[in-house]
C-alpha positions in Angstrom: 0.0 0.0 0.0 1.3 3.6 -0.6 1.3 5.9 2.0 1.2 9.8 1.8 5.1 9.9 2.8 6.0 7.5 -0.1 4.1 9.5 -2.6 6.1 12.5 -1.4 9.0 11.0 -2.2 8.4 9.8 -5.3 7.1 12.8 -6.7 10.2 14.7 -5.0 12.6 12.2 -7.2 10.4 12.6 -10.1 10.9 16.5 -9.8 14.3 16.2 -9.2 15.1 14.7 -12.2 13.2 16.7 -14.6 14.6 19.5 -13.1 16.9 22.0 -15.1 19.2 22.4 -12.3 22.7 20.8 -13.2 23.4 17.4 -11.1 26.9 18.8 -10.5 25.1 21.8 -7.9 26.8 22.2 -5.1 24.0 21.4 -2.6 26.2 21.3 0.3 27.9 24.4 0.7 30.2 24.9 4.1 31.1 22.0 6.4 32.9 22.7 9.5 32.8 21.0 12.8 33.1 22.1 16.4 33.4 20.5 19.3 31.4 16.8 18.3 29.2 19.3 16.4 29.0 18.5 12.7 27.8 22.0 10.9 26.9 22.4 7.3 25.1 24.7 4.9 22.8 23.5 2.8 21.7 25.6 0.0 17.6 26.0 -0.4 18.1 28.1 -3.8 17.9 31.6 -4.6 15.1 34.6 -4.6 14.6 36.8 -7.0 14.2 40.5 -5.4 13.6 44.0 -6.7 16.6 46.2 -5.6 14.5 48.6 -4.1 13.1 45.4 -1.6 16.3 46.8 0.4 17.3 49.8 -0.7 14.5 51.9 -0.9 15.6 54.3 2.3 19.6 54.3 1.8 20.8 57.4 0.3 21.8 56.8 -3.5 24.6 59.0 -3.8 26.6 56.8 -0.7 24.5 53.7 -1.7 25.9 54.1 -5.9 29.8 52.9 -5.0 28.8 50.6 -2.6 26.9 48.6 -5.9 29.7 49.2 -8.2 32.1 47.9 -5.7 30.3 44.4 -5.2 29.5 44.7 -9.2 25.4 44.9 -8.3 22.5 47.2 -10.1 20.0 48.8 -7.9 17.4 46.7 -9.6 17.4 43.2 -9.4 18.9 41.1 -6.5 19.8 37.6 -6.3 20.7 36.1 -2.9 21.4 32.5 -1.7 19.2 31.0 0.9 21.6 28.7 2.7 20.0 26.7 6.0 22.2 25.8 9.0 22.2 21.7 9.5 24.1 20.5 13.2 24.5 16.8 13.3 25.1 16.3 17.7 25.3 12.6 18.3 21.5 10.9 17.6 20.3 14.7 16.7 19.9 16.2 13.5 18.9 20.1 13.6 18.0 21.8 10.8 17.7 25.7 11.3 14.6 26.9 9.4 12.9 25.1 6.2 13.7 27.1 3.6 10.4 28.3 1.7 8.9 24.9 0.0 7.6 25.2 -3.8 5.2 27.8 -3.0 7.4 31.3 -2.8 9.9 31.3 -5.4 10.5 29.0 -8.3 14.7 29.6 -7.7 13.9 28.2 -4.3 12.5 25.4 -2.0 15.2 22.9 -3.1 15.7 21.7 0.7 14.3 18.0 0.1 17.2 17.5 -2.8 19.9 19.7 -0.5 18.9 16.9 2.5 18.9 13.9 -0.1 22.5 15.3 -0.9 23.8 14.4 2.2 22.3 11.0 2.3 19.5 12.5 4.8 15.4 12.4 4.9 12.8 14.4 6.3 12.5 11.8 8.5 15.9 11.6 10.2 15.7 15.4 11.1 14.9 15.6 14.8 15.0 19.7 15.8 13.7 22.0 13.4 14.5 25.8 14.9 13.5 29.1 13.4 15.1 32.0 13.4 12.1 34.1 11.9 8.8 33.3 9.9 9.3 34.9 6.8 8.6 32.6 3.8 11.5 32.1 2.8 12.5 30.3 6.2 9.0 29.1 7.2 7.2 27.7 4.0 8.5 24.8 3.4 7.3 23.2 6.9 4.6 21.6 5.4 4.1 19.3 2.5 1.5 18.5 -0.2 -1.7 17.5 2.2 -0.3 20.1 4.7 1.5 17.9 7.3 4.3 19.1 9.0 7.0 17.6 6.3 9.5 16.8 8.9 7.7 14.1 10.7 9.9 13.2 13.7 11.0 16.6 14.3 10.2 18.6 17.4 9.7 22.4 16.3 11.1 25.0 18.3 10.3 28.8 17.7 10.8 32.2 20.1 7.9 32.6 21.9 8.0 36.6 20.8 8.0 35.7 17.0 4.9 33.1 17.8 3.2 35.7 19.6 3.2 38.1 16.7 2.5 35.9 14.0 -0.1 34.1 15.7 -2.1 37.3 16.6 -4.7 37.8 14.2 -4.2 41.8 14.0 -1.0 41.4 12.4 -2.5 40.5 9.3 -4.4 44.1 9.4 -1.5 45.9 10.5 2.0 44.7 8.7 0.8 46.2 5.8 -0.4 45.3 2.6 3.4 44.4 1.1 3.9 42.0 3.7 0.0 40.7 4.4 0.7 37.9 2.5 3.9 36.6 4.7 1.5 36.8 7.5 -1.6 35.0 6.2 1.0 32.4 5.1 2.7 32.2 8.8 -0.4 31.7 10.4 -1.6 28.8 8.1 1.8 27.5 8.5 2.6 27.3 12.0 -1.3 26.6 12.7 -1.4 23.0 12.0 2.0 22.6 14.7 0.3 25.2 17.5 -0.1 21.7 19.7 3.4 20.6 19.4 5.7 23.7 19.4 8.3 24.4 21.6 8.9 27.8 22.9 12.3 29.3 23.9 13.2 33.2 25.2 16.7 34.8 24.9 18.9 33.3 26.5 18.0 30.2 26.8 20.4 27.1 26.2 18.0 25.8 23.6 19.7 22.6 22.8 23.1 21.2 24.7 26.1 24.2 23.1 23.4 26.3 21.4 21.8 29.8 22.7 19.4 31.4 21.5 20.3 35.3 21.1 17.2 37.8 20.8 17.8 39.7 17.3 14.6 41.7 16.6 14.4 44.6 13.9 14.0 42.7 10.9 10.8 41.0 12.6 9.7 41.2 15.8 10.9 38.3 17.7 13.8 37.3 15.2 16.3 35.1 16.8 19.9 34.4 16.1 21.9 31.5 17.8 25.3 30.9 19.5 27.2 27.7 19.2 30.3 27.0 21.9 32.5 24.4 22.5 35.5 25.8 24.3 37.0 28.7 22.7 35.7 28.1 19.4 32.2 29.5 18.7 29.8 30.0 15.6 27.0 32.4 16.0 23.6 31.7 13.4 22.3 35.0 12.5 19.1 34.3 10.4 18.2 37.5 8.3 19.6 39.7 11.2 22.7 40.2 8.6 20.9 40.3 5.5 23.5 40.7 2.8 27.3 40.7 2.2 27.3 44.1 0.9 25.1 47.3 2.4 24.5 45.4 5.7 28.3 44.9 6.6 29.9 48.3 4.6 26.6 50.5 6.4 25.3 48.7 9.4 23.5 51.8 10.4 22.2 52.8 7.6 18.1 51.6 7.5 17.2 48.4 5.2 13.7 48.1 3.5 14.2 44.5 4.2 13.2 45.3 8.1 10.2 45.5 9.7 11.6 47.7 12.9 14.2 49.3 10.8 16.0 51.3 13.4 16.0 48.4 16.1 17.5 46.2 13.3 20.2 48.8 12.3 21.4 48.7 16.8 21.0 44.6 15.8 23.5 44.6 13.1 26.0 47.0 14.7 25.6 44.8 18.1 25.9 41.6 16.2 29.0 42.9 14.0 31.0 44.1 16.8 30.6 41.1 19.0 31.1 38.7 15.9 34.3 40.8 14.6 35.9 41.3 18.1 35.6 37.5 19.3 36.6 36.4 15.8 33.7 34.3 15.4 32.4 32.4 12.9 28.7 33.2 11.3 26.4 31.8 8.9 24.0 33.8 7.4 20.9 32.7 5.8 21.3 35.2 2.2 24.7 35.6 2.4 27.0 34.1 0.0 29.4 31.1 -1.2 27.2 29.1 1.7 26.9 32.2 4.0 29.8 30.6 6.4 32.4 33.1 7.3 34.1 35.9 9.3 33.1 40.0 9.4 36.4 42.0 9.9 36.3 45.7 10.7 37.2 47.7 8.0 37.1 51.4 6.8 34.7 52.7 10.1 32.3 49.3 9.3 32.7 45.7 8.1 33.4 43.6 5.7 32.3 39.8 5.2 35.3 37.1 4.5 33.8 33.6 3.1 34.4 30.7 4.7 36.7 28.6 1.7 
């Protein structure tokens, strides 16, 4: 007999090779490990943005050499979506979902990044979001809207619930964003009986805290991973690009729900990251969004991980 889950992944192989993408993408993009902690990236595609998505408020004559510098146009942006994956003994977390097939049609590639690394929706045991945008959110569910990572308990920041889940957010995000939040509340919905909640602070998993990163939404969450001396710091969308975001930290993004509270994020995040020679992973940033930020010229600059 054919269950649900086998259909899934039949039609997920069927899609995967009809698919125009070459087999030689690199699916698995950074691999470190830390501690017993096995980290990778795992690539969930690419959006397709309007430049003005972020740079609507920054001022164009400071913003123009900044574009010609990292050779981009002020109209059309393309950045990676790159999930964190920490393999800890018998756990397998996977840091957001990327945005299933219903966003983008460059993204929502996470089923064929897992497969890549010999893994199933089924082995994954922690899902953890930073945020609920769709991009990281969408693709928790599958085709007859089941959570699509069956064994996995789902852990979110009891602020980013809380807005989401309040049904005046919908009236009062605004009508470019309405549709993230009619989406978040389907989403996250059908797992409001089995979600785990966490505050800043907190020691989420063994090694991992979770660090309170609002601005970009309300109860955005970034996460610090330890082991010694060594540490790794998952930032989510709190450091939205390589360019602007690390060059202008201060200056306001239209990416950002709380623009100003996400400007004192990035400058907070920056500092701490580029003064404790951390390692960070960022979910848009690029070559796998594993790297360093080094002060340079009064801000920062972002060094890939290779």
């Amino acid at each position: 007999m054919t269950t649900r889950r086998d259909f899934l992944k039949g039609s997920a192989a069927m899609m995967a090779a009809m698919a125009l993408t070459p087999p030689s993408i690199a699916w698995a993009k950074n691999s470190l490990t830390l501690g017993k902690k096995q980290i990778d990236t795992i690539h969930d595609g690419t959006l397709v943005l309007p430049g003005s998505f972020i740079f609507e408020p920054m001022p164009k004559d400071e913003l123009a050499p900044i574009l010609t510098q990292y050779h981009l146009t002020s109209d059309r942006l393309e950045p990676e979506c790159n999930m964190t994956l920490v393999r800890d003994g018998e756990k397998v977390i996977l840091f957001d979902v990327g945005s299933g097939p219903n966003f983008q049609p460059t993204a929502g590639k996470a089923l064929e990044a897992l497969e890549a690394l010999d893994l199933s929706v089924e082995d994954v045991t922690h899902i953890v979001f930073t945020h609920a945008h769709p991009d990281h959110l969408w693709g928790l569910l599958d085709d007859f809207d089941d959570p699509l990572f069956p064994n996995a308990t789902h852990m979110i920041g009891k602020a980013e619930w809380d807005y989401w889940m309040d049904p005046n957010t919908v009236n009062t995000i605004g009508t470019a964003r309405t549709a993230f939040a009619v989406g978040a509340q389907r989403r996250l919905e059908v797992i409001e009986d089995a979600i785990t909640f966490f505050k800043d602070g907190e020691e989420i998993l063994p090694g991992i805290a979770a660090r309170a990163s609002i601005g970009h939404t309300p109860g955005h969450m970034s996460f610090e991973i330890r082991d010694g001396s060594e540490s790794l710091m998952i930032i989510g969308d709190a450091i939205g690009n390589h360019h602007v975001a690390f060059e202008k930290p201060d200056w306001a993004s239209g990416s950002d729900q709380d623009q100003p509270k996400a400007a004192k994020t990035r400058l907070g995040l920056l500092d701490q990251i580029a003064s404790e020679n951390m390692r960070l992973i960022g979910f848009h940033l690029p070559d796998g969004g594993m790297g360093h930020a080094e002060k340079h010229n009064g801000g920062f600059r972002f060094i890939p991980e290779v």
